[in-house]
C-alpha positions as a Python dict, from the first residue, in 0.01 Angstrom:
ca = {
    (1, 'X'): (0, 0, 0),
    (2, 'X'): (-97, -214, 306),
    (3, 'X'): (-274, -516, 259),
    (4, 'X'): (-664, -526, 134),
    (5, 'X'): (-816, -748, 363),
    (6, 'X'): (-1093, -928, 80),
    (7, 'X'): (-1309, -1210, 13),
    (8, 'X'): (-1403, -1425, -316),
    (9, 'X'): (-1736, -1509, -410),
    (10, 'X'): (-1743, -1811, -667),
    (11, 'X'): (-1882, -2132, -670),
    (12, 'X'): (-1607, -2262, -811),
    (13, 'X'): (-1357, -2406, -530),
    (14, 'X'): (-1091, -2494, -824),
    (15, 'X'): (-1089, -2082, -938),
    (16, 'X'): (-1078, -1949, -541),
    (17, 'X'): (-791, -2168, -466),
    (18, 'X'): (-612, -2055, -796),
    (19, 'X'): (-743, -1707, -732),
    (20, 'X'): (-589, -1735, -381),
    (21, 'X'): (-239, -1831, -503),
    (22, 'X'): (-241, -1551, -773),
    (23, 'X'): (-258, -1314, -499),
    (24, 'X'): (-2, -1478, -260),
    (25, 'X'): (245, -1460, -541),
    (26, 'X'): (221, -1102, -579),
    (27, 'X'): (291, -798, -360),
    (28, 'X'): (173, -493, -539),
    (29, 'X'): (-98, -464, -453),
    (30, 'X'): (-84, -671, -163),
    (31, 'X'): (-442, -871, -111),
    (32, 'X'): (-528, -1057, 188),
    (33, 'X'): (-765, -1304, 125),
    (34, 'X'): (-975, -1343, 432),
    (35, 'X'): (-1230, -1574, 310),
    (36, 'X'): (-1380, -1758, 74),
    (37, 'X'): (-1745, -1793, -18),
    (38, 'X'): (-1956, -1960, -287),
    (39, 'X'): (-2367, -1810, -239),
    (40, 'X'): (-2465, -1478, -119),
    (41, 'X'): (-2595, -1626, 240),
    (42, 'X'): (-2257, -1737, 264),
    (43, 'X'): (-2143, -1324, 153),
    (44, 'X'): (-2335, -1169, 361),
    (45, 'X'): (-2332, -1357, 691),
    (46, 'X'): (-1943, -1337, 631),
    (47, 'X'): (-1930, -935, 560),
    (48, 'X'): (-2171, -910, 908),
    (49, 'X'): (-1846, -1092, 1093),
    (50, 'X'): (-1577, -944, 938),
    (51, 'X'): (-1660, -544, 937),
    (52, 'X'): (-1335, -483, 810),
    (53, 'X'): (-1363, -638, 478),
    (54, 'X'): (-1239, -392, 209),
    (55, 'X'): (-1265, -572, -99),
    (56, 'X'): (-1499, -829, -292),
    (57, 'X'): (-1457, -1078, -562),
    (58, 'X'): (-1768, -1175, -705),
    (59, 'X'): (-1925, -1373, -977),
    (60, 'X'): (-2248, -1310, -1114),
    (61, 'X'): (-2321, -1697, -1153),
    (62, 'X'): (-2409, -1785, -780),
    (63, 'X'): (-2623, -2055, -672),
    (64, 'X'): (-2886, -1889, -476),
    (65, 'X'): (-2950, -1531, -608),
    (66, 'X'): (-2853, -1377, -937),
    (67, 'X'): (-2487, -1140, -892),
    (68, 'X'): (-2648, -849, -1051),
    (69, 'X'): (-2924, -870, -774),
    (70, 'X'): (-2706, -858, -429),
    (71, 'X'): (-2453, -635, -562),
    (72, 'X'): (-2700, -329, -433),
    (73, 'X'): (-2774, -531, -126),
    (74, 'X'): (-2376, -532, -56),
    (75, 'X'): (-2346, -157, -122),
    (76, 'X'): (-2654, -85, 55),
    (77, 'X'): (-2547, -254, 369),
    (78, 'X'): (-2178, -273, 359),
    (79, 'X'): (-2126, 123, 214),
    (80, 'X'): (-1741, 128, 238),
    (81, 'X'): (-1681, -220, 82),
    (82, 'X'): (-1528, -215, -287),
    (83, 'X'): (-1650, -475, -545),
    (84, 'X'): (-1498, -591, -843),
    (85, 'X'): (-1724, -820, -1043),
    (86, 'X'): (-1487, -1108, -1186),
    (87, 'X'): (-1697, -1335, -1380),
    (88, 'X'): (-1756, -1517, -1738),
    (89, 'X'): (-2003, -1281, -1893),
    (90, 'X'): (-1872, -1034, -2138),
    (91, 'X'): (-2247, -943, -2241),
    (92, 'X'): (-2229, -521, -2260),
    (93, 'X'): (-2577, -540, -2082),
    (94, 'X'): (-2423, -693, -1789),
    (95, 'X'): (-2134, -466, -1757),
    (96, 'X'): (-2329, -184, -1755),
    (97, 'X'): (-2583, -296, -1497),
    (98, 'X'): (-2310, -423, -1252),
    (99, 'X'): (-2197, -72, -1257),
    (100, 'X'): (-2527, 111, -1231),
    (101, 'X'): (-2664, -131, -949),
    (102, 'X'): (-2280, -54, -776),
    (103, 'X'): (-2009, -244, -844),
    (104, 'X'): (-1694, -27, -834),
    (105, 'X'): (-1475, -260, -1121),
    (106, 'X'): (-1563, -537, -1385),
    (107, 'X'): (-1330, -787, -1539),
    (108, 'X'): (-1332, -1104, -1700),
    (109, 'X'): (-1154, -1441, -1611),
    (110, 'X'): (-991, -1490, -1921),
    (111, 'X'): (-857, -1168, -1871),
    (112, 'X'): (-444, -1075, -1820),
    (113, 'X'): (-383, -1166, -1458),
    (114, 'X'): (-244, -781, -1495),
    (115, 'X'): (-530, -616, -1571),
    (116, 'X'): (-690, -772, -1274),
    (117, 'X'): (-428, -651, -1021),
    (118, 'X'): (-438, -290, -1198),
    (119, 'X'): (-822, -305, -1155),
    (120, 'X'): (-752, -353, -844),
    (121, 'X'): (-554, -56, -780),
    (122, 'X'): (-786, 186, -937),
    (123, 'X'): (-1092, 45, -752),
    (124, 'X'): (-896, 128, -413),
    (125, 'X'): (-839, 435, -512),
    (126, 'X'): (-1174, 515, -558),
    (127, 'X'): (-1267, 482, -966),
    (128, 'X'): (-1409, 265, -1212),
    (129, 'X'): (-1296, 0, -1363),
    (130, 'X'): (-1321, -172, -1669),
    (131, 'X'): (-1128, -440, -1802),
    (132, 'X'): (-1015, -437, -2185),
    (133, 'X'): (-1279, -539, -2412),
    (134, 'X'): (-1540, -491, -2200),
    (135, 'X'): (-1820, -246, -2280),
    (136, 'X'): (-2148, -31, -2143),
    (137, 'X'): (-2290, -13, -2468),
    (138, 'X'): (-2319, -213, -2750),
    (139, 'X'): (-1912, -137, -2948),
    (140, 'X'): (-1959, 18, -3279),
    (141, 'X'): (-2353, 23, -3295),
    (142, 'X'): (-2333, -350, -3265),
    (143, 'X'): (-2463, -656, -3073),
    (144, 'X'): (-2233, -829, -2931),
    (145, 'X'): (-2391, -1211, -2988),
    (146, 'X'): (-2520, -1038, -3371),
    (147, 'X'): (-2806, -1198, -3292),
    (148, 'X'): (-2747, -1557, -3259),
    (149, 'X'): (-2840, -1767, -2959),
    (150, 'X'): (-2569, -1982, -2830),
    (151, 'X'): (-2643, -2332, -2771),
    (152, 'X'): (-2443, -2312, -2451),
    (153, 'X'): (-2603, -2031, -2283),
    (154, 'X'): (-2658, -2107, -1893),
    (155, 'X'): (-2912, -2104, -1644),
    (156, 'X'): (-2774, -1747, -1504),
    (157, 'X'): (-2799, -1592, -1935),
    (158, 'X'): (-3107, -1763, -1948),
    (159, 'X'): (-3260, -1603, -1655),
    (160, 'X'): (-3181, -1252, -1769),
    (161, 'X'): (-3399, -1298, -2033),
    (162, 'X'): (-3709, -1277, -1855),
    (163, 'X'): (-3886, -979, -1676),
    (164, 'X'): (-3981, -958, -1268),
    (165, 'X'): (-4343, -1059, -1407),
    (166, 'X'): (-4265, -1307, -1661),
    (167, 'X'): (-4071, -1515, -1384),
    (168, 'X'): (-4401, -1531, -1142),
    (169, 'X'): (-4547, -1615, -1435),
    (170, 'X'): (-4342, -1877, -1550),
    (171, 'X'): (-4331, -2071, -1194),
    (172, 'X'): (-4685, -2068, -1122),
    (173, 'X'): (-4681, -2227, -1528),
    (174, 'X'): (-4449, -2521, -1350),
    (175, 'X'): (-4715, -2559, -1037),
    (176, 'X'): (-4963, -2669, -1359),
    (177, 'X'): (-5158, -2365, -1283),
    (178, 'X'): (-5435, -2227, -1588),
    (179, 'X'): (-5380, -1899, -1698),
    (180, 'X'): (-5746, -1801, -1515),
    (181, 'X'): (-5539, -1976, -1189),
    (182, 'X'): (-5254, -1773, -1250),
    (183, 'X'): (-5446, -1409, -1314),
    (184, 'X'): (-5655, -1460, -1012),
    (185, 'X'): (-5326, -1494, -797),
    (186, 'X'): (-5157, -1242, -974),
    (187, 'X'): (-5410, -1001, -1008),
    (188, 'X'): (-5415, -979, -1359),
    (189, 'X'): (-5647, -1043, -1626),
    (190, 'X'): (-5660, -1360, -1816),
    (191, 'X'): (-5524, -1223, -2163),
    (192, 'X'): (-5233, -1070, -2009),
    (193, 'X'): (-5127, -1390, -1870),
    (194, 'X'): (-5142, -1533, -2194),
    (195, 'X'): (-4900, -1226, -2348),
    (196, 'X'): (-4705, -1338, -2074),
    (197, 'X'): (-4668, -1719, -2135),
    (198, 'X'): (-4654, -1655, -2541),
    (199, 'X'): (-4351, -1415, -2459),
    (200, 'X'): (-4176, -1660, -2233),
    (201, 'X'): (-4200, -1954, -2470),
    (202, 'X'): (-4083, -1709, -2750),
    (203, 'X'): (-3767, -1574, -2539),
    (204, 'X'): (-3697, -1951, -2402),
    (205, 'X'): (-3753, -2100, -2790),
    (206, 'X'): (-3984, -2344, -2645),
    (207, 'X'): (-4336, -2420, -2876),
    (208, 'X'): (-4588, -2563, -2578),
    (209, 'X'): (-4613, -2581, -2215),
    (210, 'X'): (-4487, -2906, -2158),
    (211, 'X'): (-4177, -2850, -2313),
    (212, 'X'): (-4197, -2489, -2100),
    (213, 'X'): (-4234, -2659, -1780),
    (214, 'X'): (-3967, -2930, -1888),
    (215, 'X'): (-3724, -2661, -1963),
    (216, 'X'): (-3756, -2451, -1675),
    (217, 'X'): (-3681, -2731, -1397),
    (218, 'X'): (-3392, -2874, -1602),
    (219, 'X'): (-3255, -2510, -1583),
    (220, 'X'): (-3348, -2430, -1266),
    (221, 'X'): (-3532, -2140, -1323),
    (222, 'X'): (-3762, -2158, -1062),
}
């Protein structure tokens, strides 16, 4: 197999560089890491130069638009390009929408360094991967978190949470807008903005608005 000229997206600098080495250590397949980028302005004004780009390494977590989001963007624009979501979350929801919004493969980072490089080779030759222990669908009937909210849960976890609406919701909320401000702009009546701010305090386990707003620019939600 000749090399597969491919970038990493990941904010993390530590991971790319170790990333990097992995794949200069092995030969089978052989990857050629072209670049390295860390937002998806950075992705896509690198896939624009390089044309040739076969392969993508992307994280969900990036700093300036949620993973799930650009992967159709990428396939829309870049048609021939295969990605291979390599990322933290193990949620079954997020598997599954990787794959349906077009990523070819999805794997974890604790996952066997092998399972990554035969991901790899399946991707390239045109299937669908998916690493060990990953799922579409909740395994066995179950949840996954059985229902418990982690304490730890990020600002990318967090955002998932909340619907298209709820988020226009939620950052006119942190301009101090009233919820007769907020259905005027969003055409909407008054009540339904208050569904809508009841169901993002509920979903964010916050009890009043200054708490909301509190929350939502410590997490960077809007």
């Amino acid at each position: 197999m000749s090399k597969i000229s491919s970038v990493i997206v990941d904010n993390q600098s530590i991971f790319r560089a170790g990333l990097k080495a992995f794949f200069e250590s092995t030969s089978e397949p052989s990857i050629e890491i072209i670049g390295e980028e860390k937002s998806a302005e950075g992705l896509t004004l690198f896939l624009h130069k390089n044309l040739g780009t076969e392969l993508v390494f992307l994280d969900l977590n990036l700093p300036d638009q949620d993973g799930l989001e650009l992967i159709p963007l990428i396939r829309r624009q870049f048609k021939s390009v295969r990605i291979m979501v390599l990322t933290s979350y193990s949620d079954y929801k997020f598997v599954g929408q990787a794959l349906k919004n077009g990523a070819d493969g999805y794997i974890l980072k604790s996952n066997d360094p092998q399972d990554l490089l035969e991901g790899i080779k399946e991707i390239m030759s045109g299937n669908t991967y998916i690493a060990p222990g990953l799922h579409i669908t909740p395994p066995n009937g179950k949840r996954l978190t059985n229902g418990k909210k982690s304490l730890y849960e990020d600002r990318f976890v967090i955002k998932q949470k909340l619907t298209k609406r709820e988020h226009e919701v939620l950052e006119l909320i942190t301009q101090a807008k009233n919820n007769k401000e907020i259905a005027k702009e969003l055409y909407i009546s008054d009540q339904t903005v208050g569904v809508h701010r009841k169901n993002i305090m509920r979903k964010l386990g916050v009890r009043n608005t200054i708490n909301l707003i509190k929350f939502a620019l410590e997490n960077q939600l809007v």
